[in-house]
C-alpha positions as CSV (number, residue, x, y, z in Angstrom):
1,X,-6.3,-34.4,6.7
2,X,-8.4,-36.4,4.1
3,X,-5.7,-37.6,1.5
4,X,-6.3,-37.6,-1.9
5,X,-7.5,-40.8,-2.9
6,X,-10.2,-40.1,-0.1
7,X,-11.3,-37.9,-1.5
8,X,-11.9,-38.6,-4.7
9,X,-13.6,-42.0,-3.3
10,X,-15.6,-40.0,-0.8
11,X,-16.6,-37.2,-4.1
12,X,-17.0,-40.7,-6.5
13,X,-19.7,-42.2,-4.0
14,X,-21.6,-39.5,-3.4
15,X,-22.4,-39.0,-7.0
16,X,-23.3,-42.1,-7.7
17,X,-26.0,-41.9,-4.8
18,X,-26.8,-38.4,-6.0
19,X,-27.3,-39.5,-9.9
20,X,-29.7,-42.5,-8.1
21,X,-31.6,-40.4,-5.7
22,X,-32.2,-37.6,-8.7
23,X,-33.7,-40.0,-11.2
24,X,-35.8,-41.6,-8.5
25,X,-37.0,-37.9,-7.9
26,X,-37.8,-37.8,-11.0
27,X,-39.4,-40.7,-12.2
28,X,-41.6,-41.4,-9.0
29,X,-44.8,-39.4,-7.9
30,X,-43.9,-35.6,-6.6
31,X,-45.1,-34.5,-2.8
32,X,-45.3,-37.7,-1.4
33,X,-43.1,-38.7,1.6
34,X,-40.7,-41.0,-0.1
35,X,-40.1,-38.2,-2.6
36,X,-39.3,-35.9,0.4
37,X,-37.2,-38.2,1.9
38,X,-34.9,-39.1,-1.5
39,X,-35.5,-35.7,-1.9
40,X,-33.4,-34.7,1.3
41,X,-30.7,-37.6,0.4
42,X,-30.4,-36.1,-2.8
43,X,-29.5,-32.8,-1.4
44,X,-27.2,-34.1,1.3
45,X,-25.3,-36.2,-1.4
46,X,-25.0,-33.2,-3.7
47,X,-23.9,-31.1,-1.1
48,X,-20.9,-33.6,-1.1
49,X,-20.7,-33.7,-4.4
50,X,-20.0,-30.3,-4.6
51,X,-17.7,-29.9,-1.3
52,X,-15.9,-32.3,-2.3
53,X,-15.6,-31.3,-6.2
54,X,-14.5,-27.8,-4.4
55,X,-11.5,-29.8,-2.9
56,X,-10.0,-31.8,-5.9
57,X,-7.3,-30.1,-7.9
58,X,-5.7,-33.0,-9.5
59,X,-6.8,-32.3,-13.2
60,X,-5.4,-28.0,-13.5
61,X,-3.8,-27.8,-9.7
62,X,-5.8,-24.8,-9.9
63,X,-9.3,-23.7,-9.6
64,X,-10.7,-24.9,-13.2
65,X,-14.1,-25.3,-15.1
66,X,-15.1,-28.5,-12.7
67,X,-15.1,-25.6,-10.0
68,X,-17.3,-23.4,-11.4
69,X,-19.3,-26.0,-12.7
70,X,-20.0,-26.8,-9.2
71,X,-20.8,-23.5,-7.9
72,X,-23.1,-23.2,-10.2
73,X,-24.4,-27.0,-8.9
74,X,-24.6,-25.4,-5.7
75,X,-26.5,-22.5,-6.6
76,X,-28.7,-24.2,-8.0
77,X,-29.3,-27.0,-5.7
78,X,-29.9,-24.3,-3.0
79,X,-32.0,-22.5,-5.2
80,X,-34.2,-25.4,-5.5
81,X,-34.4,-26.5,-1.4
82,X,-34.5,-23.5,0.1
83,X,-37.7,-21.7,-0.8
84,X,-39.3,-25.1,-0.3
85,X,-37.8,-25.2,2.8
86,X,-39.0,-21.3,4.1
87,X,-42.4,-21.1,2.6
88,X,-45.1,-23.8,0.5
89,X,-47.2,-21.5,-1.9
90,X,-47.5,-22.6,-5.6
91,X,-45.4,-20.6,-6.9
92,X,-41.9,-21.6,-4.5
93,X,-43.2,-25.1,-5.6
94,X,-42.7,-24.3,-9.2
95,X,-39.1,-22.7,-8.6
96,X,-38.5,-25.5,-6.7
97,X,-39.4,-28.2,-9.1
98,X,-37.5,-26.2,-11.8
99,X,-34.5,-25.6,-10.0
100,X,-33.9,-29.7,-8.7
101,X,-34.7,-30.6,-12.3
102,X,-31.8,-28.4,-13.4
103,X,-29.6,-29.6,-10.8
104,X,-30.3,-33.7,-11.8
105,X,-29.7,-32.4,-15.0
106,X,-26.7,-30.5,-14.4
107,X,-25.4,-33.6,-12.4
108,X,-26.2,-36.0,-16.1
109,X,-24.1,-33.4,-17.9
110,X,-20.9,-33.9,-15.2
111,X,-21.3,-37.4,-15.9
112,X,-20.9,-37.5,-19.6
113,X,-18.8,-34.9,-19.1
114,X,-16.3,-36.7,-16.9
115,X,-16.8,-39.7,-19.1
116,X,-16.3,-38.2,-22.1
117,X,-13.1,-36.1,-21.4
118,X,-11.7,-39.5,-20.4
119,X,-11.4,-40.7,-24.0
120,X,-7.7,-40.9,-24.8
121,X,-6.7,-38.4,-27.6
122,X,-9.9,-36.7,-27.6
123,X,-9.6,-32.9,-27.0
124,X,-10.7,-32.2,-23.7
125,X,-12.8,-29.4,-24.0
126,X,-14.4,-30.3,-27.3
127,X,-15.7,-33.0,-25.3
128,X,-16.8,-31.3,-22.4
129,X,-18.8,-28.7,-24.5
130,X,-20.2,-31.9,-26.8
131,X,-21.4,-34.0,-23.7
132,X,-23.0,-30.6,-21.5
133,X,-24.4,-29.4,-25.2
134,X,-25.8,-32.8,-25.9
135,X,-27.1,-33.3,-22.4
136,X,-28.8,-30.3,-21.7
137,X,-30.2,-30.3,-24.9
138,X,-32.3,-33.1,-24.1
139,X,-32.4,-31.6,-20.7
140,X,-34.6,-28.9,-21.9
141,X,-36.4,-30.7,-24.6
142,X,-37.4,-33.1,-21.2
143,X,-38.5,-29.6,-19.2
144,X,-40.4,-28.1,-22.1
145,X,-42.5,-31.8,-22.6
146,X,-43.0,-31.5,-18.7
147,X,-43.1,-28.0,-17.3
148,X,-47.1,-27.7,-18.0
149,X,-47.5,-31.3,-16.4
150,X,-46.2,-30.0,-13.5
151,X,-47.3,-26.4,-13.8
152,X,-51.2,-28.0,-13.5
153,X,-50.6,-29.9,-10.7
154,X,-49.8,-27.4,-8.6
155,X,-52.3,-24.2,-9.8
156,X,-55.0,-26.4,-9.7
């Protein structure tokens, strides 16, 4: 049986490769081979990220907001590999450039998050709303700048 601290190591170390891999994927050239293969470590340490995250009840001792925050990670980190995966057309490009931008995104606003509900006598939630509201805030003012960018490069 993993033990606790394991775990939490295991879930700690994984998201720090996962936070590196994702802004490489994002600041370095799309389609080449190194973005395929940090593209497919991403995904790998996400999908620890979020088995792990599945695990750890420490904070509620119950399922809790963390949780669904990481189905949804898993949703959409699936919805971004797997029509890439199946088929290549421009348009499963597209879906999956969205969805992995939301999922890097998703896995900046767990970050802040975590760091900001750590603030001693802050109140938890107020700061967990503040750091996802702040985060993908810019998140989306980041996919607006760059969704046509990446729209031409693959309808043309």
């Amino acid at each position: 049986m993993i033990t606790n601290t394991l775990l939490g190591e295991v879930h700690l170390y994984s998201a720090l490769l996962a936070t590196l891999f994702g802004t490489l994927i994002l600041i370095w050239e799309k389609g080449t081979k190194k973005h395929k293969q940090i593209g497919y470590a991403y995904t790998v340490s996400m999908l620890v990220v979020n088995i792990t995250a599945l695990m750890i009840y420490r904070l509620f001792g119950h399922f809790g907001i963390f949780h669904y925050a990481a189905v949804i990670s898993l949703a959409t980190l699936l919805a971004g590999i797997i029509p890439i995966m199946i088929k290549r057309t421009n348009k499963t490009m597209m879906h999956h450039i969205s969805w992995m931008y939301w999922s890097v995104m998703g896995l900046y606003a767990a970050f802040v998050s975590e760091t900001l509900t750590r603030i001693p006598d802050k109140p938890f939630y107020t700061m967990l709303f503040i750091a996802v509201g702040i985060t993908m805030g810019a998140a989306n003012i980041g996919f607006r700048k760059y969704i046509h960018q990446w729209k031409n490069k693959f309808t043309n």
